[in-house]
N, C-alpha and C positions, 0 to 999 in steps of 0.2 A: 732411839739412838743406840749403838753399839761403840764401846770403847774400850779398843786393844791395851792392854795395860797388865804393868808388873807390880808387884806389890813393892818391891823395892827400889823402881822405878822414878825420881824424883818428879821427871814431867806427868808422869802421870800421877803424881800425888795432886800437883798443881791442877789439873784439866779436874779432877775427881770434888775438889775444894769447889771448884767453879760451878758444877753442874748441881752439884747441892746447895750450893748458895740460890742459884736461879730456879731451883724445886724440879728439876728435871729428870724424867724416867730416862735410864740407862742401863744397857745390861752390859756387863764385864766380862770381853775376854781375853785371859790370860796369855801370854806370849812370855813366855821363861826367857828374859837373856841370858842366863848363867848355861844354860842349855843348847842356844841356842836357835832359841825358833822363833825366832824376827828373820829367820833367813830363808825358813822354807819359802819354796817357789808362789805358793797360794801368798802368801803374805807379803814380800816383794812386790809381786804383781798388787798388792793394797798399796803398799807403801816403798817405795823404789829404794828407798835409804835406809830400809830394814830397822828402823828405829818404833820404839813407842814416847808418846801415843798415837794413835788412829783415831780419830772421831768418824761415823761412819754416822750423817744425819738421817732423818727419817726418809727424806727424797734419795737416798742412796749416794750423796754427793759427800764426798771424803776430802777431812783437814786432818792435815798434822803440824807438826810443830806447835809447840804446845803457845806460846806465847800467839802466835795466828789464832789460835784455837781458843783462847781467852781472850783475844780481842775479837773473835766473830762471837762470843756468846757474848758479852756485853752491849755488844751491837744491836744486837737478833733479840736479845733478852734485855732489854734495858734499866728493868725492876725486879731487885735494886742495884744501884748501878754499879760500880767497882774500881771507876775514874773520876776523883774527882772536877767540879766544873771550872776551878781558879787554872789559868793556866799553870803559874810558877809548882802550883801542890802536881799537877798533874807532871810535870818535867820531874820533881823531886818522887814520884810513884816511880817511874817510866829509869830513872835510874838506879835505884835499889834494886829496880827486876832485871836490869841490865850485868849489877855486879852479882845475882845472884846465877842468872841464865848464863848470858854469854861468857862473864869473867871465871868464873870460881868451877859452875859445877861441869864443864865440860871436859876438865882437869880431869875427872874423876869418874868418869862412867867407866863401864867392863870393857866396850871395846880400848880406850886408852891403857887401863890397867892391864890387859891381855897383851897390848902392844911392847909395854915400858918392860914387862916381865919377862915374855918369852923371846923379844929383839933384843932388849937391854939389857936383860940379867939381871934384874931387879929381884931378891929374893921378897917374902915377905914382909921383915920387918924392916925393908928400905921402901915396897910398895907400901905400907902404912904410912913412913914416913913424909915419901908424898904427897896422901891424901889428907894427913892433917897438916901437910906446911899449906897447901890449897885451900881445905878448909878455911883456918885462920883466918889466910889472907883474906877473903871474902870476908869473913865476918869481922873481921876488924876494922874496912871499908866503911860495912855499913853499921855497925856501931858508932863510928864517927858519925856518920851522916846522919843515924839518930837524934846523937845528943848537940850535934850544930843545930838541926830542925826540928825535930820535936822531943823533949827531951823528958816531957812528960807526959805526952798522947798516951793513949790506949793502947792504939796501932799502930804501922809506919808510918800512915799521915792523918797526926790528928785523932778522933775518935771515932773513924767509922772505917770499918772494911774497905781495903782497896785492893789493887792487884798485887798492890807489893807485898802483903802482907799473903799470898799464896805461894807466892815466891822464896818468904825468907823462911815460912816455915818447913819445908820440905829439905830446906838446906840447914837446918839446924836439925832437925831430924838422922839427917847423915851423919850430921858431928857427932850426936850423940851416939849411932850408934856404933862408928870409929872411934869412941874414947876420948874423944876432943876436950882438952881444959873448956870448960863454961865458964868461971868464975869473971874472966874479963870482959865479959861479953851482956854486963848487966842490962841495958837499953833493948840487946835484941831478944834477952829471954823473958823478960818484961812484957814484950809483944809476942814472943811464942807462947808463955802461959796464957795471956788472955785470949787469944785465939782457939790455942787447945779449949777453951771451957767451953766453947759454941760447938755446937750437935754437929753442922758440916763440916767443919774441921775435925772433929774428932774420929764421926763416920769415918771420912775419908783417909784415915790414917793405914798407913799397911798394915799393921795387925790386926785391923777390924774386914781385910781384903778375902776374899773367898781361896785366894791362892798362897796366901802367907802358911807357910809349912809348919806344921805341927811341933816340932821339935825347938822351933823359936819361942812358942806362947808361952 
């Protein structure tokens, strides 16, 4: 498998979580958003919406969007699984990924911030501003929704790896490294530290990524 991916990239933090969970060989290429090059032509023609990630399977046959792209590996890869089988656990997975995907972090990717910035006149410390009233907002969500539902699991739900918990750590990930207060946020870093402790998750972190730049480490 090949997977187009940025280190700073949240979905592809997610897709990267997933495929070491399932033990799966992949090889990593990089596509710099900051750069740019989600737009060359070659890559376009991969991916129409110039986004990462890219799954590119071994049959040649290409998913993106990252959430498709964790529910066909779960699918395809069923051991071990990453959905719980109660339906209500599975509704309560399925919406944590929803406030971390669709609600929170689409606020906050480069093409919005390139948009808010050079349409809007956002300098930078209103573009921070922003990204940590966004932040928050997510994580405040699902902090509630932690401590209504599980207020003392391991993970999002309960004690075993689910999807949400690939989801919330990529988004805590970004808080931290926009300077986001953590303090209120006890429940969700609860389930970020004990995730970080496991080898896929930690692999998959951008600074362990081939293209994470030198001058960050």
């Amino acid at each position: 498998m090949k997977l187009y991916s940025f280190w700073r990239s949240l979905a592809a933090f997610r897709v990267r979580i997933a495929l070491k969970i399932k033990g799966l060989d992949f090889d990593v290429i990089s596509k710099d958003l900051l750069m740019g090059d989600q737009f060359d032509q070659d890559y376009i023609s991969l991916n129409p919406q110039g986004m990462v990630p890219s799954l590119v399977l071994n049959d040649n046959n290409i998913l993106t969007q990252s959430m498709a792209i964790l529910e066909y590996l779960d699918e395809v890869y069923p051991d071990p699984p990453l959905m719980p089988r109660d339906p209500l656990a599975r509704a309560r997975v399925r919406a944590i990924c929803m406030i971390a995907v669709a609600d929170t972090h689409p606020l906050i990717v480069p093409r919005v911030r390139k948009y808010i910035s050079q349409e809007l006149g956002l300098d930078e410390k209103e573009l921070n501003s922003w990204i940590l009233n966004w932040s928050g907002f997510g994580l405040v969500a699902i902090e509630e929704h932690l401590n209504r539902n599980n207020s003392g699991g391991m993970y999002c739900e309960g004690n075993t790896i689910s999807l949400a918990d690939l989801c919330v750590v990529p988004q805590v990930g970004s808080a931290k490294m926009y300077g986001l207060d953590l303090d209120p946020y006890p429940s969700v870093i609860r389930v970020f530290n004990n995730c970080m402790e496991l080898s896929e998750f930690f692999e998959a972190r951008p600074q362990a990524q081939p293209d994470f730049p030198d001058e960050n480490a």
